[in-house]
C-alpha positions in Angstrom: -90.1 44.8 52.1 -89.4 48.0 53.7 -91.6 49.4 56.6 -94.9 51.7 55.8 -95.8 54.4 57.0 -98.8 55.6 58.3 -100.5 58.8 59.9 -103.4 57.9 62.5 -105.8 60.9 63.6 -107.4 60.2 67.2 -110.2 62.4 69.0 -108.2 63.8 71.7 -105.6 63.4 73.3 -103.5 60.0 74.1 -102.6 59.6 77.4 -99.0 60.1 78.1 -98.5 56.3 79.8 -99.6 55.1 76.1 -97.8 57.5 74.3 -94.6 56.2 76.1 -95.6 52.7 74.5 -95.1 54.2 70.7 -91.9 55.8 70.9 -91.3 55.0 67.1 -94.4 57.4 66.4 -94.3 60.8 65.8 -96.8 62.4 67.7 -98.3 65.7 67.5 -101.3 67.3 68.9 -103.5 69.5 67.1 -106.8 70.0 69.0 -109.0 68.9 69.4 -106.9 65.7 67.4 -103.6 63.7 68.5 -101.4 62.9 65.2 -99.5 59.8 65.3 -96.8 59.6 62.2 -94.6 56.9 61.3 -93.5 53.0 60.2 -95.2 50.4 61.3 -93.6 47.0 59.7 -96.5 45.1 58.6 -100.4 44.9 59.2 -100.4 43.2 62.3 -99.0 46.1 63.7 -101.7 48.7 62.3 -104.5 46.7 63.7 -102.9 46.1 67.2 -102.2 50.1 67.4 -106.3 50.7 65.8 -107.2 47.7 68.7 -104.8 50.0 71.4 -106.8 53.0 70.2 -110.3 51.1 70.4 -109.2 49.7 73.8 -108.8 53.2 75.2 -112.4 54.3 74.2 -110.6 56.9 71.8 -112.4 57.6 68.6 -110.5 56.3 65.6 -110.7 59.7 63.0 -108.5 58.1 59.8 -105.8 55.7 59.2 -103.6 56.5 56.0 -100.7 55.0 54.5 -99.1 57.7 53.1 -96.6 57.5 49.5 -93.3 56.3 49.9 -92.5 59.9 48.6 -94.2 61.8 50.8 -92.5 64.5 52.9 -92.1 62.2 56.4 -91.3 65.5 58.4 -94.2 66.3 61.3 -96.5 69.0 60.9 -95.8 71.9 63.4 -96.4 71.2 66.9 -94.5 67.8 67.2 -94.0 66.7 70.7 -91.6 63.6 69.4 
C-alpha cells in the first residue's frame, strides 16, 4: 500500500534542530501556524510525529489525510 499523506498544522513555529529531523515534510510557515505536508508510510509514523509535536510542548491545531487526488504542491511560503 502506497504511502499517505498528511498535512499537520502546529501553533508556532518548529524549531529548526526538529525541522532537520523531517526532511521528507514539506514545511511551510504561515503565522502564527507551521504547515508540515507530506507521506508518512503507515500510522505508527503519524502518532510518533503527533507524540514529537506533544513532546515539544507545541499545540497540535489538525491532523488530515488528505485524497489521493489532491493537489500535493505546498501552499505559498514553502521553506522545503
Amino acid at each position: 500500500m502506497p504511502d499517505a499523506t498528511y498535512q499537520v498544522r502546529v501553533s508556532g513555529v518548529i524549531p529548526e534542530e526538529v525541522l532537520a529531523e523531517l526532511r521528507d515534510l514539506r514545511v511551510s510557515v504561515e503565522p502564527p501556524e507551521t504547515v508540515l505536508h507530506g507521506s508518512l508510510p503507515d500510522q505508527s509514523a503519524v502518532v510518533g510525529l503527533i507524540s514529537r509535536i506533544h513532546g515539544l510542548g507545541l499545540r497540535l491545531i489538525e491532523v488530515r489525510r488528505l485524497p489521493a487526488d489532491e493537489d500535493p504542491d505546498a501552499p505559498p511560503g514553502t521553506l522545503r
